[in-house]
N, C-alpha and C positions, 0 to 999 in steps of 0.2 A: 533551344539547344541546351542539353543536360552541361558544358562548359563555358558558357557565356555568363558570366559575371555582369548582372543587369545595371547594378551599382556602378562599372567600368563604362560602359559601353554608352557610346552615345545615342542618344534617338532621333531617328528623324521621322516623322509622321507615324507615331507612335513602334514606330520598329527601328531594334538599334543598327547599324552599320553592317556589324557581321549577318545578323538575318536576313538583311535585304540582298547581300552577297549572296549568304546561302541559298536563299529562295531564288535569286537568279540563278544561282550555275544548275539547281537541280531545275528549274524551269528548261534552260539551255537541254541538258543531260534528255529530258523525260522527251523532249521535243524529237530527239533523233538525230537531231541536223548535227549535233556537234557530243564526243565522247567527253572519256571525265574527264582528262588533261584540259583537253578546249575549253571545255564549259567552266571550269576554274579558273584557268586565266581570263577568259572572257568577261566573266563577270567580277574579277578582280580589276584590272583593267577600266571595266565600263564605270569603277565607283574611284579608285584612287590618280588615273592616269588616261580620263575620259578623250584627251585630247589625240592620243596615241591609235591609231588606224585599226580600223577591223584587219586588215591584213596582217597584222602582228598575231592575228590568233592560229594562222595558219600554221606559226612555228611547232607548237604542241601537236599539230596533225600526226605526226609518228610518235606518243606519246603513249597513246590509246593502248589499252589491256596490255599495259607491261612491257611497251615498246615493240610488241611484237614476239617478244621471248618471254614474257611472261612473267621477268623480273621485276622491276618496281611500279608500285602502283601510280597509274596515270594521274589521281588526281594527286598524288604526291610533286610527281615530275610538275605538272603544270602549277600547283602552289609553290615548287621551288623558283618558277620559272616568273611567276607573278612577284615573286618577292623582288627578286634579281631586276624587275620591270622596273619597280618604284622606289628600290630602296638602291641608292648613289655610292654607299659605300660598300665594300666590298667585305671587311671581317663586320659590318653589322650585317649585312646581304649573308654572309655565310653562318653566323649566331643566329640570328631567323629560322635559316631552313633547317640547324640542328635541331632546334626547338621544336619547330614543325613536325621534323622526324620524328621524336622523343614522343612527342603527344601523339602523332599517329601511333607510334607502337605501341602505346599506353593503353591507347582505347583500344587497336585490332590484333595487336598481338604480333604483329609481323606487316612490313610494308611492299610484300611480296604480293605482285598482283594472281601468280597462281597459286598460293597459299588462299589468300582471299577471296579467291572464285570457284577453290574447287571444289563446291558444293552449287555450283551457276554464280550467275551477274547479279541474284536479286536485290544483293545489299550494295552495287556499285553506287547507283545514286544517292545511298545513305553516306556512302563514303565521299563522293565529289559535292555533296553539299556542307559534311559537314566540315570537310577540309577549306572549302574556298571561305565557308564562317572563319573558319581560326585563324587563317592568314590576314582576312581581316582584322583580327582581335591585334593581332599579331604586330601589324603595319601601325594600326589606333595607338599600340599602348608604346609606341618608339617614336611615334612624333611628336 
C-alpha cells in the first residue's frame, strides 16, 4: 500500500497489520457476500476486536454505495464505524475518523460515493481495501 509506513507497522508472518486488514476486506469486497462498509468493518473487527460477533457486521448493511443516496463512501462509513468499534473514547474515536476523512480526501479527492463511482464501481475495492489498511494504521499508531 503506497501509505503504509513499513518502518511503523507491525508484521506478522511477514505482512504487517494494515495489509492483512486490507487483503481481508478487499477478499470480503471481491467475494460479493459483503459491500465496502461490511467488508471494512469486518475485517477491522476480525483483527483488533476478534471477540465481537459476526452479527455486529450487519450494522454497515445500509452503508453500501453511499447509503443508498450516494452520499458518503461506504468504506468511509464502515471505517468510521470500525473506529467507533475499538476505540472507548470518544474525542479519540472522533480524531480517528477526522483523520480517516482527511486521508481519504487526500488520496480521492472527495468522500462522496457518487462523485467516486461516476465513472462505475471499478475502483470501489481499491477504495474498501485501502481504507480498512489505514484504519488499521490508524488504531496501531493510538495504542
Amino acid at each position: 500500500m503506497f501509505w503504509l509506513r513499513k518502518n511503523v507497522a507491525e508484521k506478522v508472518n511477514g505482512e504487517s497489520v494494515a495489509e492483512k486488514v486490507a487483503n481481508e476486506a478487499e477478499g470480503f469486497y471481491r467475494s460479493g457476500k459483503m459491500h465496502c462498509a461490511e467488508a471494512v468493518l469486518a475485517a477491522v473487527k476480525n483483527e483488533f476486536l476478534p471477540e465481537a460477533g459476526d452479527e455486529l457486521v450487519h450494522l454497515a448493511s445500509g452503508f453500501g454505495g453511499g447509503s443508498g443516496a450516494g452520499c458518503i463512501c461506504g468504506a468511509v462509513a464502515g471505517g468510521t464505524m470500525a473506529i467507533g468499534l475499538v476505540v472507548k473514547d470518544r474525542k479519540l474515536s472522533a480524531a480517528l475518523t477526522k483523520e480517516l476523512h482527511h486521508w481519504f480526501k487526500e488520496q480521492y479527492r472527495v468522500t462522496c460515493c457518487k462523485a467516486l463511482t461516476a465513472d462505475g464501481k471499478k475502483r470501489c475495492v481499491e477504495f474498501t481495501a485501502n481504507t480498512a489498511g489505514k484504519v488499521a494504521e490508524l488504531l496501531q499508531q493510538k495504542q
